[in-house]
N, C-alpha and C positions, 0 to 999 in steps of 0.2 A: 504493500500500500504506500510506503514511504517513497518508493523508487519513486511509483506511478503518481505520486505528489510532486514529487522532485521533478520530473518530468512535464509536469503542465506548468510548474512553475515556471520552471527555465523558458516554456515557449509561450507562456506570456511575458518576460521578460522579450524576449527575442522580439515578439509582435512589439512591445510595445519599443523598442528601440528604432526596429523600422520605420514605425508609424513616426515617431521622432526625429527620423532620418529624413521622411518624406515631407513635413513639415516644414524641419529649418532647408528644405532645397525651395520646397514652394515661396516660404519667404526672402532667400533669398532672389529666385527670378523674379519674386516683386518689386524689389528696388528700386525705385524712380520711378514707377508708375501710383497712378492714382488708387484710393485704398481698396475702388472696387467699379466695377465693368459699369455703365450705366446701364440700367433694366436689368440685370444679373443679379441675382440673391441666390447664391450659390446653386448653381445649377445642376441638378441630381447626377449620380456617377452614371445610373444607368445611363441616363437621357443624352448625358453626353458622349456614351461609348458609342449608344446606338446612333449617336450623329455621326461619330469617327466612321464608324461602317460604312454607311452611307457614304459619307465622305469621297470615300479608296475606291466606289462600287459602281465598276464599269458598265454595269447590267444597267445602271438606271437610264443611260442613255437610249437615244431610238433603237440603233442598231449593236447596241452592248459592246462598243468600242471606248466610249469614252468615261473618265470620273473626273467630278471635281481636283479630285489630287491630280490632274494631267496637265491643267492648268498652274495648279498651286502646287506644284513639284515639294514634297518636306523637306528631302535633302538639298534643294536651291530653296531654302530660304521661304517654305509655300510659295514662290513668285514660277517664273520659267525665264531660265535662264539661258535656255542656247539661240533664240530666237527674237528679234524687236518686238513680235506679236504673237503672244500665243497661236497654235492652231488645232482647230476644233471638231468635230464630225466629218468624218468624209473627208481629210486633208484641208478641209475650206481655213481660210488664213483671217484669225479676228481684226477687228478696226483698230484698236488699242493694245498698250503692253497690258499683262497679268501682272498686276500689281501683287504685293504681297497678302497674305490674311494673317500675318500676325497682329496682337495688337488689333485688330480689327473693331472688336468688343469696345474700344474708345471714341471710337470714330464717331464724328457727328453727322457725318455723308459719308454715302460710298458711291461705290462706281467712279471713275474720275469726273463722270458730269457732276456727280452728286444728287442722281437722280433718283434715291432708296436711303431711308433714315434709320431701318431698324434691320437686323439682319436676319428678320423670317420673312421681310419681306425681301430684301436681299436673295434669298437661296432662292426660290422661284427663277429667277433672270437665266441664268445658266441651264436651268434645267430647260427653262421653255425656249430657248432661243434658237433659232434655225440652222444658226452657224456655229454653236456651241456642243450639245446635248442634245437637240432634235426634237422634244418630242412635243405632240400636238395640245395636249392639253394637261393638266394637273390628275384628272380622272386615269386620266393613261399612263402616268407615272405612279399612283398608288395602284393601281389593277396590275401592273409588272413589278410592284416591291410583296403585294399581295400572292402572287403567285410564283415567289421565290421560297421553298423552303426553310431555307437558314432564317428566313426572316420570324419565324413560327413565333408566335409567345412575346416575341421581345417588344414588339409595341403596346402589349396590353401589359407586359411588366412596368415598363417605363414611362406608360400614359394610364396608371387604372381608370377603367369606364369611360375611356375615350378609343383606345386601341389605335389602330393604323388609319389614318385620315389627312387630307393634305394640310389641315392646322398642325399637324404630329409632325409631320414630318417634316415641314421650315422650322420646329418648335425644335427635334432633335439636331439638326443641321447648325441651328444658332445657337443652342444651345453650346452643341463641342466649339462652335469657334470662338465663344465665351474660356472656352479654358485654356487656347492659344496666347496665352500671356507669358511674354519673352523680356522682361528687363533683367537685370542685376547686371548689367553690360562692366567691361573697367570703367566707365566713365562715370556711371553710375556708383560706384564702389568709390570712387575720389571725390566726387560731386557732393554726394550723400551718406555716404558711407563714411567719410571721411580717412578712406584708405590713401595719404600724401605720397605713395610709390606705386601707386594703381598703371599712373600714365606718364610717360618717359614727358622728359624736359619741350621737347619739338609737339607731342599730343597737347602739351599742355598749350603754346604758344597758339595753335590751331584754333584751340578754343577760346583764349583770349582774339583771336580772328573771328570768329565765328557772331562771337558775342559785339565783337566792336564793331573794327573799320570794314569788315566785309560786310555786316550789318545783314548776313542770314538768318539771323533773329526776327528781323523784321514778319517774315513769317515763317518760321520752326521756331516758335515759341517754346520756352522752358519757364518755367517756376522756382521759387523755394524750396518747394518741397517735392515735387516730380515734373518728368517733362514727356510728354507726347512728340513734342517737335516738332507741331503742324497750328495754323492759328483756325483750321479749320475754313477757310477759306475758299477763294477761286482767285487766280491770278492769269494776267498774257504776258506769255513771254514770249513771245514772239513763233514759235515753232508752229504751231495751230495752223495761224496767219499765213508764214510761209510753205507749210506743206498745202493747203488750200491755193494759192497763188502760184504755185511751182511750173516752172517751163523750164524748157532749156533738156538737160541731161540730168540721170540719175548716175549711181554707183550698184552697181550688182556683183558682186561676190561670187565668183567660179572657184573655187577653189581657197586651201591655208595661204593667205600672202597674196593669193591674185585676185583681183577685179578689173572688171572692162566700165564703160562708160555708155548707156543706153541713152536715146533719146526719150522722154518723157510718151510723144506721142507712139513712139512703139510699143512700149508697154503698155499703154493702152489699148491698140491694137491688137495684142498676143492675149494680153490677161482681164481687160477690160478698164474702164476707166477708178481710179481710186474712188471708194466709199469718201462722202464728205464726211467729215467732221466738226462741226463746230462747235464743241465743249458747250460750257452751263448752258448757253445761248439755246441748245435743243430744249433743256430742263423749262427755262423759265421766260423764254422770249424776250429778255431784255437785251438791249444793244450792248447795252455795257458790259454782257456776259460772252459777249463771242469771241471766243477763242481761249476764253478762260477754264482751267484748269483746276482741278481742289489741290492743293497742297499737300503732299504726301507726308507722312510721317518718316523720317528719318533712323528709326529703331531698325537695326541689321541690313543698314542699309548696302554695307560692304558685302553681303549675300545677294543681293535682289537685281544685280547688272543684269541685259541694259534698261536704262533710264529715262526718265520723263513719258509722258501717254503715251506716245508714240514709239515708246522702244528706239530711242532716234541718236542716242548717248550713250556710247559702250562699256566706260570708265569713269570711274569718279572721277578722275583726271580732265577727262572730257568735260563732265558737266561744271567744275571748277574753272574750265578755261570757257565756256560756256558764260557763266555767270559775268566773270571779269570782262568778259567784250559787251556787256550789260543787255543779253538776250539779242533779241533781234526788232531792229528799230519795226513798227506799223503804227495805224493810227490808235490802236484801242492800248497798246502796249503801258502795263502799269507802269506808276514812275515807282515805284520800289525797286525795278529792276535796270538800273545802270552801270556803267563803266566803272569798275572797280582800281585799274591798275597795281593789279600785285605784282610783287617780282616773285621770281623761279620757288624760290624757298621759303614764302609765305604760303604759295599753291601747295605746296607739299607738305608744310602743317597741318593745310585746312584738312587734306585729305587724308593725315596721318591722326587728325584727331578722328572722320568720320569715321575711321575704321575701330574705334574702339567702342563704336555704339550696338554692337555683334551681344543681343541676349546670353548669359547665361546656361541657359536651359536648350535650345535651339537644335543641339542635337538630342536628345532624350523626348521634346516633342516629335521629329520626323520617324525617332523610332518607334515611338509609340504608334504614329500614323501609317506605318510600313507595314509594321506588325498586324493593324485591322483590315490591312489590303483582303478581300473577299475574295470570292472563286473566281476562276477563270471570266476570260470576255463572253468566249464561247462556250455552249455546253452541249 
């Protein structure tokens, strides 16, 4: 009887270490971020595993080729990173880059228009969209999560007396991206934390850039007491404007190292004319919205290349040199964004502090997300 005492003792000690272990990690990838998700009151383990599922599960598409994780790559950062623009059913190539979904849960817009405020209603978009995930209506996407097996139980676990229904399932979706929270960055740890060896002497100087003469505070706002890094926002920097206006020749990539130089009106030709774009401006019909942009949050951002809506910035480096030539002159172009004149080794601050804004946790979320990858495409 003793052993077998000794024995539950020791493995509730053990539980309770873990659970202790699991704890101070969670608090520390909270680190500079806000104390809690907005609309999130901690959202149930199940509800968010069975959004992870969901998540990874290529079946939910039309033709069982694509998952949200295709876009939101975990090990790039949830963004996609080999490409300016995600691409989505059927090889079709999207209008915009796939931004990241870390951190997402803060956000006060999403989509780069800013066109979805809450992220159930967010999860919808992808599913239903022609060029993304295919399919025709929300009924058609619970009738094929319906007649998935694996799915048995786990809705009416995770919803009692609601079960599987398309409120559940934007409900399970936003709920896991509720737990995609990625601080305790070094920056964070210096910032906050008060760790003074966190960021070398040059990280540090970046961030005195950052915060001053380069004045990208202006909008990647930080706080006191945590920083998102976005003012929530829309801005024009000029990219919108210019890829809308574009003549002349393109740049197209044949190969590592080689590119040719295409004429604009050929590739229209061959692949058809480019989708318009015009940022907020679609959302809210204001003039003053065209061509603007939401402001990205800045959190792992040295994961999430390439950069800006357009996928159009391949390096931090880029979008640093970017900045300093103060966008691209048009008429609607905010005056936040001007000619900087850095020299060589100020740009290389900026970009040595940006990289110390890399979560914590960030690998241990994509393993988790790897892990709930689901059966096969095909069956």
């Amino acid at each position: 009887m003793r052993v077998h005492e000794t024995l539950l003792a020791a493995g509730a000690l053990i539980g309770a270490l873990a659970a202790a272990q699991a704890a101070a990690a969670a608090d520390a990838a909270a680190l500079g971020l806000p104390a809690a998700a907005p609309d999130a009151d901690s959202p149930l383990a199940e509800r968010a595993a069975l959004g992870r599922k969901l998540f990874m599960d290529r079946r939910l598409s039309r033709n069982g080729t694509m998952s949200c994780g295709m876009c939101h790559v975990p090990e790039q950062g949830f963004a996609a990173v080999e490409m300016a623009k995600a691409v989505g059913i059927e090889g079709r190539s999207l209008r915009r880059n796939a931004p990241t979904v870390l951190n997402a849960a803060f956000h006060r817009f999403l989509f780069h228009d800013g066109r979805e405020t809450s992220l159930e209603a967010q999860a919808w978009r992808p599913l239903l969209a022609a060029d993304e995930m295919g399919n025709d209506t929300r009924a058609a996407v619970v009738a094929r999560i319906a007649a998935l097996p694996d799915y048995a139980d786990l809705f009416e676990r995770a919803f009692p007396r609601q079960g599987l229904a398309t409120e559940t399932v934007a409900a399970a979706l936003a709920d896991y991206q509720r737990t995609l929270v990625s601080g305790g960055s070094r920056f964070d740890r210096w910032f906050y934390g008060g760790e003074s060896g966190a960021l070398t002497a040059e990280e540090q100087r970046g961030f005195a850039l950052f915060a001053g003469r380069a004045h990208c505070v202006s909008c990647h706002t930080f706080g006191s007491y945590h920083a998102l890094f976005t003012d929530h926002s829309f801005h024009n920097t000029g990219l919108g404007w210019a890829r809308a206006a574009r003549q002349g020749e393109v740049t197209v990539p044949l190969a590592s190292g080689v590119e040719t130089r295409v004429s604009v009106q050929a590739v229209a030709e061959l692949f058809g004319a480019e989708p318009a774009d015009q940022g907020r401006f679609e959302v809210t019909g204001r003039e003053a919205d065209r061509f603007a942009y939401r402001t990205p949050s800045l959190r792992n951002v040295a994961l999430t290349s390439p950069y800006m809506h357009d996928g159009s910035l391949p390096t931090l480096e880029a979008v640093v040199d970017f900045y300093d030539r103060g966008g691209i002159d048009n008429p609607g172009k905010d005056p936040l964004v001007y000619a900087l004149e850095l020299d060589a080794a100020e740009k290389r601050a900026l970009v040595s502090f940006l990289r110390t804004l890399t979560g914590a946790n960030v690998d241990e979320l994509a393993a988790q997300a790897r892990a709930a990858a689901s059966t096969p495409a095909f069956r």
